[in-house]
C-alpha positions in Angstrom: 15.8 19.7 -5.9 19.3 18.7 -4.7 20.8 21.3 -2.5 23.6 23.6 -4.5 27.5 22.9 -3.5 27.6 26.3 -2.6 25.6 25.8 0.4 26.7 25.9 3.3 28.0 22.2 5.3 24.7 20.7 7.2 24.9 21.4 10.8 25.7 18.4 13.3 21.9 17.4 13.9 21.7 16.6 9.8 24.6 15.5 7.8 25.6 13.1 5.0 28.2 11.0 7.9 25.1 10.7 10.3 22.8 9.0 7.7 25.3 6.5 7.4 25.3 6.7 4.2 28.8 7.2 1.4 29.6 10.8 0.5 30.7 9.8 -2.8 28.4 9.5 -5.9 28.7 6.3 -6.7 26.5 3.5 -7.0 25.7 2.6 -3.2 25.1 -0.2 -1.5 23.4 -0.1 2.2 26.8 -1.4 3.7 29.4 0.4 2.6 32.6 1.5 3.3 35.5 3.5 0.9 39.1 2.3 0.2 42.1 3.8 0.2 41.3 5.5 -3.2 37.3 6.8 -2.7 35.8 3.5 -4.1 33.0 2.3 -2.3 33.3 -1.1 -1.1 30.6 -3.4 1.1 31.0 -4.3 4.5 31.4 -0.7 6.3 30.7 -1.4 10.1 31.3 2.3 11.4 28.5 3.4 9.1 25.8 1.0 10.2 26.7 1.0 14.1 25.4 4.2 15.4 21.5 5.8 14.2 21.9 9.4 13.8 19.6 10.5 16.7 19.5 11.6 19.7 16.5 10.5 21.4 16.0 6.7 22.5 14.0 4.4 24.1 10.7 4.7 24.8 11.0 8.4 24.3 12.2 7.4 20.5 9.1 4.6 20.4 6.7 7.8 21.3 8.6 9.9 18.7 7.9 7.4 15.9 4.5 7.2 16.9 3.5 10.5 16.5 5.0 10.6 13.4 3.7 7.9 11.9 -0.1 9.2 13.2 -0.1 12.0 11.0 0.7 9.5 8.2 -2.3 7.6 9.5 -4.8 10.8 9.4 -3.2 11.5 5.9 -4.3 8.4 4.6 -7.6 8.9 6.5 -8.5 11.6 4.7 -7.6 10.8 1.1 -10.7 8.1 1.9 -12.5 9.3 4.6 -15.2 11.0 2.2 -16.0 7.8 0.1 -18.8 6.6 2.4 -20.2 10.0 3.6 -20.6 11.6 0.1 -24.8 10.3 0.6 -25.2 12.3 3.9 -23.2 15.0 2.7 -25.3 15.5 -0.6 -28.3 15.3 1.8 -27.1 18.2 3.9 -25.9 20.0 1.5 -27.1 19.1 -2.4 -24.6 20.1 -5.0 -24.5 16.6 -6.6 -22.5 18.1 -9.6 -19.9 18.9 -7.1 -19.9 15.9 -5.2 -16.3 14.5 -7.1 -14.5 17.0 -5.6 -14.7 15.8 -2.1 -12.4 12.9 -3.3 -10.0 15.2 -6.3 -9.9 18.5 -4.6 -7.7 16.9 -1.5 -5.5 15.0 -3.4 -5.3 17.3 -6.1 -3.8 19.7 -3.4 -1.5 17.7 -2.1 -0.6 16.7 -5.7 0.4 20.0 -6.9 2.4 20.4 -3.9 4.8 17.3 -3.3 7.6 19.0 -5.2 7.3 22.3 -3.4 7.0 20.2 0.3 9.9 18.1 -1.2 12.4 21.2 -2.1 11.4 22.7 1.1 12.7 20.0 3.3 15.6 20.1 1.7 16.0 23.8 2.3 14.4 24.1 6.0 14.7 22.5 9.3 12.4 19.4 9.3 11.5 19.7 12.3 9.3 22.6 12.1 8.4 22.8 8.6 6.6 19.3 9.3 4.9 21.3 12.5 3.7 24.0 9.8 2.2 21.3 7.7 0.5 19.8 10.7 -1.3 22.9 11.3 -2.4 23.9 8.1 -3.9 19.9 7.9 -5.8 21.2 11.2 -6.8 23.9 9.8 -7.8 22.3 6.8 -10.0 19.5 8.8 -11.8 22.3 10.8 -13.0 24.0 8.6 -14.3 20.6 6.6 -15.9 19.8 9.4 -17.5 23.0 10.4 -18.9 23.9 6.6 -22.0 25.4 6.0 -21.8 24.5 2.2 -20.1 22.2 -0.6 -18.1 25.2 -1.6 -16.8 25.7 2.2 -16.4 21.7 2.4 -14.3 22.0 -0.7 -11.8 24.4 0.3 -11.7 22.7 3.5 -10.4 19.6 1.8 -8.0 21.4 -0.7 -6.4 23.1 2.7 -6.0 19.7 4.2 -4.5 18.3 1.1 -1.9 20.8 0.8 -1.3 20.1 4.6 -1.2 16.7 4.5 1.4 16.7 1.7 3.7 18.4 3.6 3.1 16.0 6.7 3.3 13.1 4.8 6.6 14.1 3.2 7.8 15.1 6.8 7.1 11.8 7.8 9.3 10.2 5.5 12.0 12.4 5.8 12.3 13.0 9.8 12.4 8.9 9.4 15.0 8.8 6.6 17.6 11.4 8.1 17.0 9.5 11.9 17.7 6.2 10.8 20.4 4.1 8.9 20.3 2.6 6.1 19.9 -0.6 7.4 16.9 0.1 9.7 15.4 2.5 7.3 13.1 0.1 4.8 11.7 -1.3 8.5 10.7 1.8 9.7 9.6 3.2 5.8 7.4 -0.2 6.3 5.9 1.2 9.0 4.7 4.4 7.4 3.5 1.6 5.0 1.6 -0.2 7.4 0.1 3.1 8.8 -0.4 5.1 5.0 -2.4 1.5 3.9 -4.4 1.3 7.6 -5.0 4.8 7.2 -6.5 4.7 3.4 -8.8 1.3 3.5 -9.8 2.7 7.1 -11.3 5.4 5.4 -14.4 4.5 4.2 -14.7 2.3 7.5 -14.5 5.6 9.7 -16.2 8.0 7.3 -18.9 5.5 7.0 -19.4 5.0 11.0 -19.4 8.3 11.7 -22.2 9.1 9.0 -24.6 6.8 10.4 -23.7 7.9 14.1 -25.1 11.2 15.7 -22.3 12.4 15.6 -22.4 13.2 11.8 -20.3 13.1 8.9 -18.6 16.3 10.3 -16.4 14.4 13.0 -14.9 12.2 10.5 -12.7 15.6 9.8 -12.9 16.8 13.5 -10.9 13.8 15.0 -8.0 15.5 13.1 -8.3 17.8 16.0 -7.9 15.3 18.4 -5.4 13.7 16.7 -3.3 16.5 16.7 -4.1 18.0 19.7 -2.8 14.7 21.5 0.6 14.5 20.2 1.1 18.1 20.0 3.3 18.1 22.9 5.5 15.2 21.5 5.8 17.6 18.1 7.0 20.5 20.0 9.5 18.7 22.8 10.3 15.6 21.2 11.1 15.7 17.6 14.8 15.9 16.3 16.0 19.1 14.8 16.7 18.0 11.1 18.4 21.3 10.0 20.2 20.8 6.2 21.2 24.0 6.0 21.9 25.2 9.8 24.2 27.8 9.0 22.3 29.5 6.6 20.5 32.7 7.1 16.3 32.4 6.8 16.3 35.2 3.6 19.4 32.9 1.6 16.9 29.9 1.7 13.9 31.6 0.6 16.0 32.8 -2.7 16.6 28.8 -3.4 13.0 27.8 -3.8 12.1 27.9 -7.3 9.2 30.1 -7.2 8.4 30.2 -11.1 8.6 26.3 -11.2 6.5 25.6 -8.1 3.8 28.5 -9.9 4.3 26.3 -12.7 3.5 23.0 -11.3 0.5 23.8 -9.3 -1.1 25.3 -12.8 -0.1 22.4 -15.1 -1.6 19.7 -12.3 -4.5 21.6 -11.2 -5.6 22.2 -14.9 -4.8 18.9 -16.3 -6.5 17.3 -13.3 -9.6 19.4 -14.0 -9.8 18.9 -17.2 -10.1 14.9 -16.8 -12.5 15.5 -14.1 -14.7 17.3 -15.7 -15.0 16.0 -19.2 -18.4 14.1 -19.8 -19.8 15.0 -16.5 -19.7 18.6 -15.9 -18.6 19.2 -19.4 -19.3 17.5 -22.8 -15.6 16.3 -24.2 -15.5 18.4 -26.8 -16.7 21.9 -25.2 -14.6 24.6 -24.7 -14.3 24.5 -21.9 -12.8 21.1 -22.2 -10.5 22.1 -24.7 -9.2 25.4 -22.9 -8.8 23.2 -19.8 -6.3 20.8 -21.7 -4.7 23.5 -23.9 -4.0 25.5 -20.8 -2.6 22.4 -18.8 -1.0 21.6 -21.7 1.5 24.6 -22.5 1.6 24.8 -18.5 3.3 21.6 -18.3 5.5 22.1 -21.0 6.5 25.7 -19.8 7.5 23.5 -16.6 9.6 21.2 -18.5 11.5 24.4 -20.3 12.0 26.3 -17.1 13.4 22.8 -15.0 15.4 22.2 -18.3 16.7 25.4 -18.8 17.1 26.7 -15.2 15.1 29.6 -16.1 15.6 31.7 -12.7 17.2 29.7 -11.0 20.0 27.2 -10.9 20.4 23.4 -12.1 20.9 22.4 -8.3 17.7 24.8 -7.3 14.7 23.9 -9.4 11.9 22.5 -8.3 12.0 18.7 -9.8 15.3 17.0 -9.9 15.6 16.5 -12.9 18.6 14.8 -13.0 16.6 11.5 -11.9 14.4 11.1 -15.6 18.3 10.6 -16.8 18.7 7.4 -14.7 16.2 4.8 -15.9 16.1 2.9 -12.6 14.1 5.9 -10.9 12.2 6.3 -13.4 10.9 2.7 -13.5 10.9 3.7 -9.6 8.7 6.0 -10.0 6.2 4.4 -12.3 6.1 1.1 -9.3 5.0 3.6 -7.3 2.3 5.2 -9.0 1.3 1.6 -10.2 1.2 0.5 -6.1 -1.1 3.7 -5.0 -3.3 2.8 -8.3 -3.6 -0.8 -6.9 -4.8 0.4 -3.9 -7.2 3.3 -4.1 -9.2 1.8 -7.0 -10.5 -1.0 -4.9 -10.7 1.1 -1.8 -13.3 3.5 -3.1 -15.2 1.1 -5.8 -15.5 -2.6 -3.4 -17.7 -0.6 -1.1 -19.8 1.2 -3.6 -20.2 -2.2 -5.1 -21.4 -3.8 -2.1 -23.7 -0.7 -1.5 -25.3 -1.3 -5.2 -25.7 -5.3 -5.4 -26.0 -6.4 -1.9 -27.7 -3.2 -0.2 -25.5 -2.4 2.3 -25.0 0.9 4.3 -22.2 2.6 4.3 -20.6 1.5 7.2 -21.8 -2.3 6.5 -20.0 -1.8 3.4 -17.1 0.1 3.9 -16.3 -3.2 6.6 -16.5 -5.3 4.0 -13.0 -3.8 2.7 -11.6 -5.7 6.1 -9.7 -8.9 4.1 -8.1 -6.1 1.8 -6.9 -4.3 4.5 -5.7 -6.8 6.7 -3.7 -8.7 4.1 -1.9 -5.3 2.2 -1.0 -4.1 6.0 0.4 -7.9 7.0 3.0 -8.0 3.4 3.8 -4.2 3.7 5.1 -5.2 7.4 6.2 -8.3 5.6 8.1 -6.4 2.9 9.8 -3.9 4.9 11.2 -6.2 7.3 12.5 -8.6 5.0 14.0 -6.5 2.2 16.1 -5.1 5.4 17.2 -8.8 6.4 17.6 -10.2 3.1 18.6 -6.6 1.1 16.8 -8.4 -2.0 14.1 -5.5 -3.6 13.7 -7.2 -7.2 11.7 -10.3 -5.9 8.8 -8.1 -4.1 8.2 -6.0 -7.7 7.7 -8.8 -9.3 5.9 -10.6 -6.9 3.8 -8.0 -6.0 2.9 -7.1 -9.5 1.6 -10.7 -10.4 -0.8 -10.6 -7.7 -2.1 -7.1 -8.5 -2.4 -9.0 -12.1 -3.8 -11.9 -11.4 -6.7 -10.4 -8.7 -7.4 -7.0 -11.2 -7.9 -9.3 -13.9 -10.8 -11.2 -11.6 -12.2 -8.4 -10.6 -12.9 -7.5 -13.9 -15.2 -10.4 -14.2 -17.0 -9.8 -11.7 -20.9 -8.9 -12.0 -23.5 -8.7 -9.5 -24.1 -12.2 -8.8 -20.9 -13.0 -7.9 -20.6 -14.4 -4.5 -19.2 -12.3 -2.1 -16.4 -15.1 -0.9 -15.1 -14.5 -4.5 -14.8 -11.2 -4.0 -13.2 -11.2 -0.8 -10.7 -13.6 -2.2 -10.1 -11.6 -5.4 -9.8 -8.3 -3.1 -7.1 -10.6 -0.8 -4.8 -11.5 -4.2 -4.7 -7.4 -4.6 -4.3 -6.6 -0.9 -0.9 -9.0 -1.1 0.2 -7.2 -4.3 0.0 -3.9 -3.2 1.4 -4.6 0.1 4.0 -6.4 -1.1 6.0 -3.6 -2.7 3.4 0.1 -2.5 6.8 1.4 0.2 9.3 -0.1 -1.1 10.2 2.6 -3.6 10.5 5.2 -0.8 13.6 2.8 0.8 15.1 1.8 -3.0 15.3 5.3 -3.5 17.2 6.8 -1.0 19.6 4.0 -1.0 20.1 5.1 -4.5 21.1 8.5 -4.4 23.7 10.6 -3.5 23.1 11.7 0.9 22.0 15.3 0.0 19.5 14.0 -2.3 17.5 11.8 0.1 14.7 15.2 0.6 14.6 15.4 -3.4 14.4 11.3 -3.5 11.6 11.2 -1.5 9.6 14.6 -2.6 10.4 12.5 -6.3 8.1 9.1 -5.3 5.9 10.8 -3.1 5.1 13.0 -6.5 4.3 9.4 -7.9 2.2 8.0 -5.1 0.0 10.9 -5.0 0.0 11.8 -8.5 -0.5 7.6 -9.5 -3.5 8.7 -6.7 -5.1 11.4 -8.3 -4.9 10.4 -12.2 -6.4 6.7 -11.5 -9.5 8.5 -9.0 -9.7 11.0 -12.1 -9.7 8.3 -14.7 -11.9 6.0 -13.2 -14.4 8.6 -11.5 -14.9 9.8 -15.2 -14.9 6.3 -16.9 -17.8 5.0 -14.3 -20.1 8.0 -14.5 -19.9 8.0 -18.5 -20.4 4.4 -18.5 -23.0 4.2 -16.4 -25.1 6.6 -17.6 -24.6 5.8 -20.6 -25.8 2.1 -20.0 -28.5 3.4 -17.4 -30.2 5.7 -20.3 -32.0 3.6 -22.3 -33.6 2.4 -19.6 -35.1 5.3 -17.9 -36.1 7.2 -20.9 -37.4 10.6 -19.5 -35.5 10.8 -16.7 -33.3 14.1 -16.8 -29.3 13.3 -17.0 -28.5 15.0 -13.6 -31.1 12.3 -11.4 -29.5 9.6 -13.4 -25.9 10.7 -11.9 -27.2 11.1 -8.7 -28.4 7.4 -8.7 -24.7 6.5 -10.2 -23.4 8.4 -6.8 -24.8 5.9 -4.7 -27.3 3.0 -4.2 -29.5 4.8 -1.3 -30.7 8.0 -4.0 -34.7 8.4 -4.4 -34.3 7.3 -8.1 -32.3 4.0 -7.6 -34.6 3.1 -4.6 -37.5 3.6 -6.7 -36.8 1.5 -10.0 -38.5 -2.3 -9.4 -38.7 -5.4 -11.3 -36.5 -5.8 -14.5 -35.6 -2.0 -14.9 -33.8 -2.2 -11.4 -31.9 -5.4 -12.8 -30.9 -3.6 -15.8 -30.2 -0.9 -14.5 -27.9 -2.4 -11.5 -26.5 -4.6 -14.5 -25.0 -1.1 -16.3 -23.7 0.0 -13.1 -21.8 -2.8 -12.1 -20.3 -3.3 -15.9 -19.5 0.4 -15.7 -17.8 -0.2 -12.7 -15.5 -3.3 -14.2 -13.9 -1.2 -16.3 -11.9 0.7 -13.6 -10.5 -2.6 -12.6 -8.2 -2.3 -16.2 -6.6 0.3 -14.5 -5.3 -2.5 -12.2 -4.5 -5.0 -14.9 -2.2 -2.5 -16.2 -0.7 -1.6 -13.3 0.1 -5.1 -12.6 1.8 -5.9 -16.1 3.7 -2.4 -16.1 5.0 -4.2 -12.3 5.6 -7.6 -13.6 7.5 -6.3 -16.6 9.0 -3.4 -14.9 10.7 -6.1 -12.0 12.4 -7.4 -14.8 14.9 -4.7 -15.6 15.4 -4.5 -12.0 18.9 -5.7 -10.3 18.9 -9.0 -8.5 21.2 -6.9 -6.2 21.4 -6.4 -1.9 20.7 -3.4 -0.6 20.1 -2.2 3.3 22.3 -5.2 4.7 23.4 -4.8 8.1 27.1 -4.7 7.8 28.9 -7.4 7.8 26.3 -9.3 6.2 26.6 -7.5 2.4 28.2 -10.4 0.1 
């Protein structure tokens, strides 16, 4: 994903002196200077004075903004449907269907991080963000005016793609409009925004459902949204141009169009395929099996092409390939996806919990999520600011990771007469894990790499946030139903399979309502031990942190200059 040297030199809005960052590839520090022979050396003042932007003041404050709202609705919408999935399935039926609401968005947006990544590396910024801003819109309209589950469906796979685009926008209008120093600050604040944004989810989805407004305005206040800081995307936002001098046709020719086909088929195939198996499809049907076998040879036809270069060039393809050979950004990568599993896990199964064991609606429950959400926002903040005063990365991996852990590991115990003060406090230990470090690879990264990498840096961990996203909701949405009904069965012999999943899809279905006595206990009891097991998911993550932190550097990074030592 790294531009070719051919290319032409970035124009004045975008290039490697204005990030403030070394041109040289070697290993970087945040303040850095070069001697007399090339060498990088700490303490560089003339590349930490001046942010490479334009605007300032308030006009800057109201840039940043808008640009971290689109982050927000993101994040909105990779939850938004976990507490209207009831109402929806009343409008609409389809309960076979109903896992797509959460997969098909983030499946989309998935597949696509690589492709969004390249792009930005290729295009102005600027207004290939504005392009991914529309086609969210798009996307949210027509979720919110569908007549169907197949309409809602597409509706959510458009956002996705959308949203991937505007998220990576995000990240990189940030990274090329900020120095190194100030950039884990402001990366925090897409933090604080992306974690708002995802445990607000079910909070917003929820109120809506149980408003007269309807489920359908949890997708229409995209519009809204969007519509208000339209004006700000159009007049306000820096030009971010990497290849200014280059004609339109010349860049089209360096996307890796075989790669990117390549991609989409491996993840959209692989992701079905886990989806599917034991709810839609026994495990070992063939449709299962073509599923994997097709995903399979996809992905590895991927790996030969990137390997190989297979039309196009080493500097061209699609993932950067060149990262899997350094081992810290690869241990980068899997933080990430261990952070976004830490946080998404909880986020859709606390309130579906509370739903099941204490009755609550879905607003009632989603509100529950509060501590969670509070806490993870508070040591994202927390973590950005202070791995920019301190330049210190290593401690928050490790920290971070110990608390994901520790509060996993106790919500794997819990059961359904747990006291809800436990759980809030278990959620709280995970909220201050996550927090602590779920950015932090975005910052780590870029610091790392050579300046005309930064698009292909971030494109790299956003592929691991979403993708740690979409495999843990895959997982675990498989892992509960199977369990549960599995656990349900024997005690509502008769009942066909397809009512027992639609009383695993949520407390307030006709079946669940219905059971009394010791077959609701029972019953609840399989549910709620079905539901334990996705919290393993966590435990690992949090081991793979603690032990992953220590390989990690003890080093500074991000230090204003003068202060590097």
């Amino acid at each position: 994903m790294s531009l070719p040297s051919t290319t032409p030199s970035p124009g004045p809005e975008f290039n490697e002196k204005s990030l403030g960052v070394p041109e040289r590839d070697v290993e970087r520090g945040p303040s850095a200077a070069t001697s007399s022979t090339g060498d990088l050396v700490l303490g560089d003042k003339s590349a930490e004075e001046v942010p490479p932007r334009t605007v300032k003041g308030v006009l800057w404050v109201l840039v940043v903004i808008s640009i971290l709202s689109s982050t927000f609705l993101f994040a909105l919408d990779n939850t938004v449907v976990a507490d209207i999935q009831a109402s929806v399935i009343t409008d609409f039926g389809e309960i076979e269907k109903l896992s797509w609401l959460g997969i098909a968005f983030v499946l989309a947006g998935c597949a696509t991080i690589l492709p969004w990544g390249k792009a930005y590396g290729v295009f102005n910024a600027k207004w290939l963000y504005i392009l991914a801003v529309l086609i969210f819109e798009i996307g949210s309209a027509v979720c919110g005016a569908a007549p169907n589950m197949n309409a809602l469906i597409v509706g959510r796979a458009v956002a996705g793609l959308g949203g991937s685009g505007m998220y990576l926008g995000s990240l990189n209008l940030l990274s090329v409009t900020t120095t190194v120093h100030e950039r884990p600050a402001y990366i925090g604040t897409t933090g604080l925004t992306w974690g708002l944004g995802t445990v607000l989810g079910p909070v917003v989805g929820g109120a809506f459902s149980e408003s007269p407004a309807t489920w359908r305005w949890a997708f229409y206040i995209n519009l809204l949204i969007g519509a208000l800081f339209a004006p700000v995307y159009l007049m306000l936002l820096p030009s971010a141009d990497p290849q200014a001098n280059t004609p339109f046709g010349s860049r089209i020719k360096q996307l890796d169009w075989l790669g990117t086909i390549l991609n989409i088929g491996s993840f959209v195939s692989l992701i079905m395929a886990i989806n599917f198996g034991g709810t839609l499809y026994e495990w070992n049907s063939s449709q299962e099996i073509t599923l994997f076998v097709v995903g399979g040879v996809l992905i590895i036809a991927f790996g030969v092409t990137q390997a190989y270069s297979v039309l196009t060039t080493p500097a061209q393809r699609l993932f950067p390939g060149e990262f899997l050979r350094d081992p810290f950004l690869v241990l980068l990568f899997a933080m990430m996806a261990a952070a976004s599993t830490a946080i998404f896990v909880p986020t859709y199964y606390i309130p579906l919990y509370f739903q099941f064991v204490r009755g609550d609606t879905a607003l009632e429950a989603a509100v529950r999520l509060l501590p969670f959400i509070i806490i993870m926002v508070v040591f994202c903040i927390v973590n950005g600011g202070a791995m920019s005063k301190t330049g210190y990365y290593a401690p928050w991996y490790l920290f971070g990771g110990a608390m994901v852990l520790i509060g996993g590991s106790l919500m794997y115990t819990v059961e359904e007469t747990t006291s809800t003060t436990k759980i809030y406090g278990y959620t709280v230990l995970i909220g201050i894990g996550s927090g602590s470090y779920v950015q932090a690879s975005f910052s780590v990264a870029q610091a790392k790499v050579k300046p005309g990498q930064l698009a292909s840096a971030v494109g790299y961990i956003s592929l691991a946030q979403t993708g740690g996203i979409v495999i843990a909701l895959a997982i675990c949405g498989s892992v509960f139903l199977n369990e549960s009904v599995k656990g349900i069965t024997p005690f509502l012999e008769g009942v066909p399979t397809a009512a027992i999943k639609g009383a695993v899809a949520g407390s307030g279905s006709e079946l669940f309502m219905s059971l009394e006595g010791e077959t609701r206990k029972n019953v609840l009891h399989a549910i709620i031990k079905a539901m334990d097991k996705n919290y393993i998911l966590l435990i690992v993550a949090g081991a793979m942190t603690v032990i992953g932190s220590l390989f990690m550097k003890w080093e500074k990074l991000f230090l204003e200059a003068g202060h590097a030592g």
